[in-house]
C-alpha positions as CSV (number, residue, x, y, z in Angstrom):
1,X,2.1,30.3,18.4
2,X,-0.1,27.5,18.7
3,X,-1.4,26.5,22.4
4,X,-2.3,22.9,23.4
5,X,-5.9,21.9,23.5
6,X,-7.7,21.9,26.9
7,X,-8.3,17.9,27.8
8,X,-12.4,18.6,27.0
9,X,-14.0,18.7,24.1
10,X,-11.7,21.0,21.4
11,X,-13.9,23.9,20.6
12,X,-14.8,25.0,17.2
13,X,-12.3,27.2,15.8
14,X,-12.9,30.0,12.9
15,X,-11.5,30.6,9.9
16,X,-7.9,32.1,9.7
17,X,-6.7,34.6,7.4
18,X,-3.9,32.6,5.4
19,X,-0.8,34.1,6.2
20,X,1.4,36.4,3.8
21,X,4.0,33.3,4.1
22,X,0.8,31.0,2.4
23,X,-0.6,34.1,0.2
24,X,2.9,34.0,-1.4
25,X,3.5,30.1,-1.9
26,X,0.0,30.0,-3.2
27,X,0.5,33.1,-6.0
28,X,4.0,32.1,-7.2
29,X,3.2,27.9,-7.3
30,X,5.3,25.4,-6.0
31,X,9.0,24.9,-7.0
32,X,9.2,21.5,-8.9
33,X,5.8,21.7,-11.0
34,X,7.6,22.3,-14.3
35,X,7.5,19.1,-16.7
36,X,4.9,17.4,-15.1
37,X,5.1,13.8,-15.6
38,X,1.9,12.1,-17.0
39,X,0.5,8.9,-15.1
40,X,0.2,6.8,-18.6
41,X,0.3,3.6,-16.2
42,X,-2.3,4.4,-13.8
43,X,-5.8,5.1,-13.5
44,X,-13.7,7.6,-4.2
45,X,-14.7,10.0,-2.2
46,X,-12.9,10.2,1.1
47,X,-14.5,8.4,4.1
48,X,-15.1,9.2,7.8
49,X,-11.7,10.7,9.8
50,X,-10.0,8.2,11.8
51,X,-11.1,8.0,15.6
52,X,-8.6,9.5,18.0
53,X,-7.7,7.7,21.2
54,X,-10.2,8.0,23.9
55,X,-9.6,10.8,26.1
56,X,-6.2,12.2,24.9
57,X,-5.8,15.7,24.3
58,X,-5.0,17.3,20.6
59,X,-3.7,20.0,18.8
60,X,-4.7,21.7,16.1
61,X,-3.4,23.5,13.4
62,X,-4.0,27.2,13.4
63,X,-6.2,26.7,9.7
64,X,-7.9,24.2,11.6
65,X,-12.0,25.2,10.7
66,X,-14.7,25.5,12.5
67,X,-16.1,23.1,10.4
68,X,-14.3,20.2,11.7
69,X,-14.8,20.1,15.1
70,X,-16.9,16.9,15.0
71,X,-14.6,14.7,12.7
72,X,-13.1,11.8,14.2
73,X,-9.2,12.2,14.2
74,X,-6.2,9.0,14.0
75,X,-3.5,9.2,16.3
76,X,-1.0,7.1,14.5
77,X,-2.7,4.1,15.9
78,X,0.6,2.4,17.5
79,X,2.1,2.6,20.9
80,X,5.0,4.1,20.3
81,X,6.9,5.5,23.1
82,X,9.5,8.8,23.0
83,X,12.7,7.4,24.6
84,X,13.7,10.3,27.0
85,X,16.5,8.8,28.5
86,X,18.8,8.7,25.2
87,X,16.7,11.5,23.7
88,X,15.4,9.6,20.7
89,X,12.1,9.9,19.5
90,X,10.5,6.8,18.9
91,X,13.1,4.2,19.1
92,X,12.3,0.4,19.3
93,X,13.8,-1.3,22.7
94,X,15.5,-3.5,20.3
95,X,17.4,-0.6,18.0
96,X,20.4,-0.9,20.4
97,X,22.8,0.6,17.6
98,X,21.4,4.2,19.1
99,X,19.9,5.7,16.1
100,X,16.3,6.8,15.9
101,X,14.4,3.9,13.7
102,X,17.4,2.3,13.0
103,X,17.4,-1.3,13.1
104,X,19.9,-3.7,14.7
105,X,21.6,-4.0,11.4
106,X,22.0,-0.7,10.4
107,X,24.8,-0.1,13.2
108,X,27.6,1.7,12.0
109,X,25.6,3.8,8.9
110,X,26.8,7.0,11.1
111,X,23.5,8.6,9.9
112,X,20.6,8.9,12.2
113,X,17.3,6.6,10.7
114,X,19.3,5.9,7.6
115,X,19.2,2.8,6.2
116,X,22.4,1.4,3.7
117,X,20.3,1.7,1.0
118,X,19.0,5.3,1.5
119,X,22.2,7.0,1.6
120,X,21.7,10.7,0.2
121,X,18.2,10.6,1.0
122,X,18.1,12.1,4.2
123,X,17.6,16.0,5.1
124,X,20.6,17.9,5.3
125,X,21.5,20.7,8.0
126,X,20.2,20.9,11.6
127,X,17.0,19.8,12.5
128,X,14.3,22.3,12.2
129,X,11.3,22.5,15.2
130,X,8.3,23.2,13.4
131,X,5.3,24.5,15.9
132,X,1.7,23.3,15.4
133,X,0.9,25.7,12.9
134,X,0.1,24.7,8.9
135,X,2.0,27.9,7.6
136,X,4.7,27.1,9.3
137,X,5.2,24.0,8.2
138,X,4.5,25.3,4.5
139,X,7.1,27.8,4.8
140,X,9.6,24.9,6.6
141,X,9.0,23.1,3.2
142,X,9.9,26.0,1.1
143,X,12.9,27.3,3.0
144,X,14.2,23.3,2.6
145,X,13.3,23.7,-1.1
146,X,14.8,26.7,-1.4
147,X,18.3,25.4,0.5
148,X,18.4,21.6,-1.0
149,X,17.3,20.0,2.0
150,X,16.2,20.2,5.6
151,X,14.9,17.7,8.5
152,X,12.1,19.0,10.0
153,X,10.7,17.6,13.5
154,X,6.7,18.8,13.7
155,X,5.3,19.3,17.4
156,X,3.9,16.3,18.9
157,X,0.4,15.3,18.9
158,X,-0.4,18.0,16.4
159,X,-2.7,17.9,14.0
160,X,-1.8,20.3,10.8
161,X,-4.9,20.4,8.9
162,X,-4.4,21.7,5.0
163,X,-7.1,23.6,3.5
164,X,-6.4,25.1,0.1
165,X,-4.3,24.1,-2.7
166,X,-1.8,25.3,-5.1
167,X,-4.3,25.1,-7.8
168,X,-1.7,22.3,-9.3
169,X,-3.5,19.4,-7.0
170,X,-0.5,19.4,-4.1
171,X,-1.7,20.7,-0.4
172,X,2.0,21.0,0.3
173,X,5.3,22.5,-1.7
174,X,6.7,20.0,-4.3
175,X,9.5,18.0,-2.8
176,X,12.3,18.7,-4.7
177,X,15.5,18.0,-2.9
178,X,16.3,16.1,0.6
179,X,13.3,16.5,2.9
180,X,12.7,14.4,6.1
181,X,9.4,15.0,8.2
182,X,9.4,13.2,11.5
183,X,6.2,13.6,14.2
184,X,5.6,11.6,17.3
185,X,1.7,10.8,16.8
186,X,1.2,13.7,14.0
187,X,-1.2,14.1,11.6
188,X,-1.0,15.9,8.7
189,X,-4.8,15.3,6.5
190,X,-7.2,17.5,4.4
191,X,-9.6,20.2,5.8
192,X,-13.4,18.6,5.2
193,X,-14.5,21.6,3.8
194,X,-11.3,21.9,1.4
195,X,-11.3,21.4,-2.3
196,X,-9.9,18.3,-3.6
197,X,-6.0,17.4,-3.8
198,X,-3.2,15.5,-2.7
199,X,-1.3,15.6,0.7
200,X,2.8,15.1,-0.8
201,X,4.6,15.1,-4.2
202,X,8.1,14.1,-4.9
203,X,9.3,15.9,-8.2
204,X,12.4,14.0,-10.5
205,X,15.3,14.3,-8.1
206,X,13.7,15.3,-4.3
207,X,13.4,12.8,-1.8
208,X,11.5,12.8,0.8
209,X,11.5,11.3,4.4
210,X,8.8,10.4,6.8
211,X,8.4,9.4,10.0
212,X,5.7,8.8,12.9
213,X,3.1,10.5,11.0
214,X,-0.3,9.7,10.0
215,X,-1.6,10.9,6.7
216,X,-5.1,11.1,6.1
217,X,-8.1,13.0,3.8
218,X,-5.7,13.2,0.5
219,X,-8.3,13.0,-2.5
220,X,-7.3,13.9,-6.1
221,X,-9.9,14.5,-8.6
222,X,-9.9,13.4,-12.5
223,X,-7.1,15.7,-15.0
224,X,-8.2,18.6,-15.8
225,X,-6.8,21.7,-17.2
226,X,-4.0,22.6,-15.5
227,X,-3.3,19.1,-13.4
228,X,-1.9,16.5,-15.0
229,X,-1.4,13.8,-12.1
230,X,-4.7,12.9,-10.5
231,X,-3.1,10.0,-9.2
232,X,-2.1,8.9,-5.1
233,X,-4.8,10.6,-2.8
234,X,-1.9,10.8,0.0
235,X,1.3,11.1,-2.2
236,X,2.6,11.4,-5.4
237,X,6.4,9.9,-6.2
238,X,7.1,11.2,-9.7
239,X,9.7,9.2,-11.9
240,X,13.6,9.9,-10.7
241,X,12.3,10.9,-7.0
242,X,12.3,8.8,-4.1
243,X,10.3,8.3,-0.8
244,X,10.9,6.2,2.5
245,X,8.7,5.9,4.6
246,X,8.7,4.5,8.0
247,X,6.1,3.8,11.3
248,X,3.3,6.2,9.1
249,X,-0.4,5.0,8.4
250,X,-2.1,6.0,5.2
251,X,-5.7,6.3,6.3
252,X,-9.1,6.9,3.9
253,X,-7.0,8.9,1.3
254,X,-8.9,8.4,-2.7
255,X,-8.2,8.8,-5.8
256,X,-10.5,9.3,-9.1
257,X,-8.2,7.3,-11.1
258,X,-5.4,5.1,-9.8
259,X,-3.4,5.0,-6.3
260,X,-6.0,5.8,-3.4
261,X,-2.8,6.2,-1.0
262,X,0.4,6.5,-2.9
263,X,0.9,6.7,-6.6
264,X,4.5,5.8,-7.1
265,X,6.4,5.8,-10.7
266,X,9.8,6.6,-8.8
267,X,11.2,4.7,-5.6
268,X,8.9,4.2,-2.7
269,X,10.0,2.1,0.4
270,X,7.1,1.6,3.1
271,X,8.8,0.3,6.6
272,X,6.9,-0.9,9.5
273,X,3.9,1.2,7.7
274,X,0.3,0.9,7.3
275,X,-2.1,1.4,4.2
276,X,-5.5,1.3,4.9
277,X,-9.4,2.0,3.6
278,X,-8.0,3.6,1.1
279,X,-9.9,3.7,-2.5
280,X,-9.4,4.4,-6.5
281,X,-12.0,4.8,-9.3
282,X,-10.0,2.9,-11.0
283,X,-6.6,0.7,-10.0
284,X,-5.0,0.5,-6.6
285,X,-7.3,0.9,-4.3
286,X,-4.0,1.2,-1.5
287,X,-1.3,1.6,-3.8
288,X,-0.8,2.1,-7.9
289,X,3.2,0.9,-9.0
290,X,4.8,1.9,-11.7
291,X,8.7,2.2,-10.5
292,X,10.4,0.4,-8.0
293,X,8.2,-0.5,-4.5
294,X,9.1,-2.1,-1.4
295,X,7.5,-3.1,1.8
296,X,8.7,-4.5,4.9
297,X,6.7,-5.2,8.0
298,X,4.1,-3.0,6.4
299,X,0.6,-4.1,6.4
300,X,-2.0,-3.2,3.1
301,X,-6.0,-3.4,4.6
302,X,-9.1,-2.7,3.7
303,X,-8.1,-1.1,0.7
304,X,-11.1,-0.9,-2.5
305,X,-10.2,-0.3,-6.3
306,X,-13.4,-0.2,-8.8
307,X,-10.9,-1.6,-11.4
308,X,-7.7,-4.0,-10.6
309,X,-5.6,-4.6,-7.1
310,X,-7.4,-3.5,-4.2
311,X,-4.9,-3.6,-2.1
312,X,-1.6,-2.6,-4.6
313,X,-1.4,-2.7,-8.3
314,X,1.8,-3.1,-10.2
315,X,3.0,-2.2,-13.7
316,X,6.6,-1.8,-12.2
317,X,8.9,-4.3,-9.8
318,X,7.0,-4.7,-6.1
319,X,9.4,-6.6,-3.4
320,X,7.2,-7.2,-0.3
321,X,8.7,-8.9,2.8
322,X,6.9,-10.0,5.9
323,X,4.1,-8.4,5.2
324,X,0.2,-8.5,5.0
325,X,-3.1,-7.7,2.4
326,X,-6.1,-8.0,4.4
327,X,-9.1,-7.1,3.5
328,X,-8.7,-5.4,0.0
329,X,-11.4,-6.1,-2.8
330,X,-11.5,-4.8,-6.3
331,X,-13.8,-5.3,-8.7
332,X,-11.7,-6.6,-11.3
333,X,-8.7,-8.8,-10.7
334,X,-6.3,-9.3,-7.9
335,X,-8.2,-8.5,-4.5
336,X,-4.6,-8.3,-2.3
337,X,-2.5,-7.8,-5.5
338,X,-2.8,-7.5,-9.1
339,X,0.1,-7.1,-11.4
340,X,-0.3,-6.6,-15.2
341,X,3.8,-7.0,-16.6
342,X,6.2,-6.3,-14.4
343,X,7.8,-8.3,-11.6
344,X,6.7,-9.3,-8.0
345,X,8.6,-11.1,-5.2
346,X,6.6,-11.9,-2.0
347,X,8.8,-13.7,1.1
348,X,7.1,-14.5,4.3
349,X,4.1,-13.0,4.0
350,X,0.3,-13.4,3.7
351,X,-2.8,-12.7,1.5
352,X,-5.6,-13.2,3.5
353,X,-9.3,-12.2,3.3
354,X,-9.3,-10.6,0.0
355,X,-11.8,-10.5,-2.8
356,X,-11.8,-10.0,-6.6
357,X,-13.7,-10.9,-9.0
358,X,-10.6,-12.8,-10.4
359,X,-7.7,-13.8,-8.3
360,X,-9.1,-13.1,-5.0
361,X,-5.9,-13.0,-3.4
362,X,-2.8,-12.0,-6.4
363,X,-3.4,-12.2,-9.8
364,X,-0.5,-12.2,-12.3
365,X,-1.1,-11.5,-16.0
366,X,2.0,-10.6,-18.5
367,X,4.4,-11.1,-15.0
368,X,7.2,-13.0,-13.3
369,X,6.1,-13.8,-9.8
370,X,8.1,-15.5,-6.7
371,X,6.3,-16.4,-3.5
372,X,8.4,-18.0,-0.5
373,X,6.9,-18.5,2.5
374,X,3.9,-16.8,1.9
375,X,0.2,-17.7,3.1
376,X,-2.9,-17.3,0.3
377,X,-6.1,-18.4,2.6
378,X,-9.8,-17.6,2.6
379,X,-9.7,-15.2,-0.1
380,X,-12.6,-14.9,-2.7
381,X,-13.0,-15.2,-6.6
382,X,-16.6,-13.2,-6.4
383,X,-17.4,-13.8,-10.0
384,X,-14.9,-15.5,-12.1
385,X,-11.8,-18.1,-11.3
386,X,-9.1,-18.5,-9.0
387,X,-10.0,-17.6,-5.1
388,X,-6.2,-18.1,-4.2
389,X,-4.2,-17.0,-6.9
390,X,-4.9,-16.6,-10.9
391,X,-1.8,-16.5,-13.1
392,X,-2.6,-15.9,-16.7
393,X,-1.4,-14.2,-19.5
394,X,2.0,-16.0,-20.5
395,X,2.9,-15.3,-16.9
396,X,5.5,-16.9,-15.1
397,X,5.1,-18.2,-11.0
398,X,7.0,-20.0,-8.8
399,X,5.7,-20.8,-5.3
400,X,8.2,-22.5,-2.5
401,X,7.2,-23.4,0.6
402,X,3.9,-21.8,0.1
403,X,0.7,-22.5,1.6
404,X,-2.5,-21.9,-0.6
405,X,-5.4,-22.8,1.6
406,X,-9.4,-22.2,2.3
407,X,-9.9,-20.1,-0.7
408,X,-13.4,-20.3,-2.9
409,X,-14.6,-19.0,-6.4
410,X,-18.1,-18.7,-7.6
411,X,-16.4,-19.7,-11.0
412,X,-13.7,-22.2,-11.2
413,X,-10.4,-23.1,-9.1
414,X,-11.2,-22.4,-5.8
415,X,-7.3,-22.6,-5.1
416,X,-5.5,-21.8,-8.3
417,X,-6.6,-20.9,-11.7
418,X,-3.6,-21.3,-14.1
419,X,-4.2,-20.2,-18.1
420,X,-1.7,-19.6,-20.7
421,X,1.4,-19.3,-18.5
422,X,3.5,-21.4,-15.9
423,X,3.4,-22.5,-12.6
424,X,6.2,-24.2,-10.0
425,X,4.7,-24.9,-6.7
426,X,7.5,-26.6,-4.6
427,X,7.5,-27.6,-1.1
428,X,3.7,-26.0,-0.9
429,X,0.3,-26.8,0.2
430,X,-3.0,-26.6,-1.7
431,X,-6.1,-27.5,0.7
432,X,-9.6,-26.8,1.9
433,X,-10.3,-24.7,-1.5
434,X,-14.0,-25.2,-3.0
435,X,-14.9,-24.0,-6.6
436,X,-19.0,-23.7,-5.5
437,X,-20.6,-22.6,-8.1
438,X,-24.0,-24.2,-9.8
439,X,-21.0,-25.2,-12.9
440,X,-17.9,-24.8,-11.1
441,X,-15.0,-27.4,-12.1
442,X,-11.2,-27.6,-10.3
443,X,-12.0,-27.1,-6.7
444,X,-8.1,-27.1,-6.0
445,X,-6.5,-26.1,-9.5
446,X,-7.6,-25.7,-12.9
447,X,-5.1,-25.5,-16.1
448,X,-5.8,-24.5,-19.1
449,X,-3.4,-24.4,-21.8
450,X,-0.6,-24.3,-19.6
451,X,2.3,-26.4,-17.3
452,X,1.9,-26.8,-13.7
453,X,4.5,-28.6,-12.1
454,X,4.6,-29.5,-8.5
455,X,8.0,-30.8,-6.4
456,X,7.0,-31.9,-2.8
457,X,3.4,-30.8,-3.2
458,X,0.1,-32.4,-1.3
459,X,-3.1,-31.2,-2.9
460,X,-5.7,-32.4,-0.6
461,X,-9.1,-31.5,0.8
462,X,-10.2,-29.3,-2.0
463,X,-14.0,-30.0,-3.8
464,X,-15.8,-28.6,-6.3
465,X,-19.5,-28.7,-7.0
466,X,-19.0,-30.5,-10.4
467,X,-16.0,-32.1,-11.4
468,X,-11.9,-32.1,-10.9
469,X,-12.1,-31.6,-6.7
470,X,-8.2,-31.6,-6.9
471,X,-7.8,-30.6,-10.5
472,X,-9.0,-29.7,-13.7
473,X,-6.3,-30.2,-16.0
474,X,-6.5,-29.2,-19.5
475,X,-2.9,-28.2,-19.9
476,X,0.0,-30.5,-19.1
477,X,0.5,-31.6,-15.1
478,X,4.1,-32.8,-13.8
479,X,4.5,-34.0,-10.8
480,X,7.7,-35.5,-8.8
481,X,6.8,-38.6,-6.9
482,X,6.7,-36.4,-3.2
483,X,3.9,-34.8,-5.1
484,X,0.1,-36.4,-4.4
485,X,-3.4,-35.5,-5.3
486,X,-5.9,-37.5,-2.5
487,X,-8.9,-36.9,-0.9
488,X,-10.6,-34.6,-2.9
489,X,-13.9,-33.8,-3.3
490,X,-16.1,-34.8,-6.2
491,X,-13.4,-36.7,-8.3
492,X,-10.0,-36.2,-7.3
493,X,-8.8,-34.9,-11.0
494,X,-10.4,-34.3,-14.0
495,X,-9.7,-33.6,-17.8
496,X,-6.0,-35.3,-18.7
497,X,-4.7,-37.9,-16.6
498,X,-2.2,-36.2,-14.0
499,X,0.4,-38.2,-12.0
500,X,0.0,-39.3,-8.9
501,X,-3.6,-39.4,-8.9
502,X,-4.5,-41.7,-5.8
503,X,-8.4,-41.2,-5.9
């Protein structure tokens, strides 16, 4: 049985011998592996651990190394509180309806945490204790497996460190039926001294529930003999499975190809979650989408991708609502969010800070985007066009009551860049964008090709270094007589003559 830590320093601890429980997993593989689905829609190295809080003691796993005595360590990063009094772990002074991470609305669902919309997804049977002790919680896993379901509660402020593999890429057993994980400031990451592979995998059919956790240290390597899915550092949701996740942080997990975080081709629902510094050779630098992904109240930061979406990328249908991208970059298109086909639909939330060398903020190529009440500012266009937002591609966007504001590009449209597709900004706001490059044209918008049309719109404030501060049109501009273009910055617009030009 594992003991709590003494409040100094934690010493080194060293090597266990894996248990016959682990031995046995490891020789027979993990229940779920058989027709392997292959990432066709997806494509760095793990940083420095999280810091833990200052002070507070921890526990380790019993495969914790010696080795990692000095990494820095996350504890969830929230202040979340276990509610003794009604014996809930977790639960929000708000969640009056009783039920642990159950919102006001979700009275009534006669299912503790479960949402409406998650029905069938929750582990069946009593709740299993699971001590601070990495076998244990691989053999918890299994037994669930093994009995179509299980809810296992880990031990508090433990810290299950994984170090080997399955040979397969997976650190723990394949979900493949109704699994929920809940921990009060747990973390469940990678040894540093461990080979390469991924935290969690949901097979076709399993679903999988987490709570309270923080996931850190997932890395997947390039396919190679043997592993077919070397995408979503921290977890894997294969086509037909299904994950909810709620009040967990994804922290420095990577990928060689696609999905630093979370690589998700089935059903993935963030809630009141975090994705952050994570980072893909190649798309997604946060998340890669291919299925069906939702967010709510969940912020995306800090994420990189080499290739597309530093923040998320979608090939699938992404629904995000009152959330945030902070801070993502990638080095091709969409800094917060890039989506290539597919659908998006963005209410209430905000892009902010990101960087791309194309659509600093979203980019939408081959897609059908809605933004409502959504925030673009002070994102980037590194290289090429569109700082705000750069739909392309035959792509369809409408904007309402949306506020694109403070963004630059090196190339043109500091705001938006629209090309070969259509645009409906209504109710919105397009100011304070500069296209400041030695050539750079459409300071506010630039349209090539293409139909903007603007209900109730004010472009204003926006410049560019050569020509069109408010816009560059080369496409056809309508405009409703709410609709101005004044005060821009050099000439007010550029190319075709737009309506309601007032100089």
């Amino acid at each position: 049985m594992s003991k709590k830590s003494p409040k100094t320093t934690t010493p080194a601890v060293g090597p266990t011998r894996m248990s016959t429980r682990r031995r046995a997993w490891l020789a027979t593989g993990v229940a779920g592996l058989t027709g392997v689905v292959g990432l066709a829609a997806f494509g760095g190295a793990t940083g420095a651990a999280p810091a833990a809080g200052a002070g507070e003691p921890k526990r380790v796993s019993a495969e914790r190394r010696a080795g990692d005595e000095g990494r820095e360590r996350n504890d969830h990063g929230r202040d979340e509180t276990r509610e003794r009094g009604g014996g809930e772990q977790g639960q929000d002074p708000e969640d009056k309806g009783g039920k642990q991470g159950q919102h006001p609305e979700e009275k009534g669902d006669g299912e503790q945490g479960r949402k409406p919309e998650d029905k069938g997804g929750e582990g069946r049977g009593p709740v299993q204790e699971v001590p601070c002790d990495t076998d244990r919680l691989i053999a918890a896993m299994t037994r669930a497996n093994a009995e179509r379901g299980g809810s296992l509660r880990l031990a508090t402020g433990c810290e299950y460190t994984l170090t080997a593999t399955d040979n397969l890429g997976n650190g723990l057993p394949v979900v493949t039926g109704p699994i929920t994980i809940e921990g009060d400031k747990t973390v469940i990451n990678r040894a540093a001294s461990a080979s390469a592979f991924r935290l969690f995998t949901v097979a076709s059919g399993g679903q999988l529930t987490l709570r309270g956790l923080t996931l850190w240290g997932g890395r997947t390597l390039p396919a190679r003999s043997g592993v077919a899915e070397p995408d979503g550092g921290a977890l894997l949701v294969r086509a037909g499975g299904r994950a909810t996740v709620e009040k967990t942080i994804f922290t420095r997990n990577s990928s060689e190809r696609d999905g630093g975080a979370i690589a998700n081709l089935g059903t993935t629902v963030l809630d009141h979650s975090t994705v952050e510094r994570g980072s893909a050779l190649r798309d997604g630098g946060g998340v890669a989408n291919a299925g069906l992904l939702k967010l709510v109240d969940s912020p995306v930061t800090q994420n990189n991708a080499v290739g597309s979406g530093g923040g998320v990328r979608n090939t699938g249908t992404v629904l995000v609502e009152r959330s945030t991208a902070t801070g993502n970059e990638a080095g091709g298109g969409g800094g917060g969010l890039d989506s290539a086909g597919g659908s998006v639909t963005v209410t209430d939330s905000q892009f902010t800070g990101n960087a791309a060398v194309r659509g600093g903020g979203l980019r939408a190529a081959a897609s059908v985007v809605l933004l409502r009440g959504t925030t673009v500012a002070n994102n980037s266009a590194t290289a090429g066009d569109g700082g705000g937002l750069a739909v392309v591609t035959g792509s369809r966007t409408v904007a309402e009551e949306t506020r694109i504001v403070d963004n630059s590009a090196r190339g043109d449209a500091g705001g938006v860049h629209l090309q070969g597709g259509s645009l409906r900004l209504r109710g919105g706001l397009v100011a304070g964008n500069s296209a400041f490059g030695p050539t750079s044209a459409g300071g506010g918008l630039r349209v090539d090709v293409a139909t903007l049309t603007l209900t109730n719109t004010k472009v204003t404030g926006n410049g560019a270094r050569v020509t069109g501060g408010g816009v560059l049109n080369n496409g056809a501009v309508v405009a409703d007589p709410g609709s101005v273009f004044v005060h821009n910055d050099s000439d007010n617009c550029a190319g075709t003559p737009v309506p309601n030009c007032l100089g």
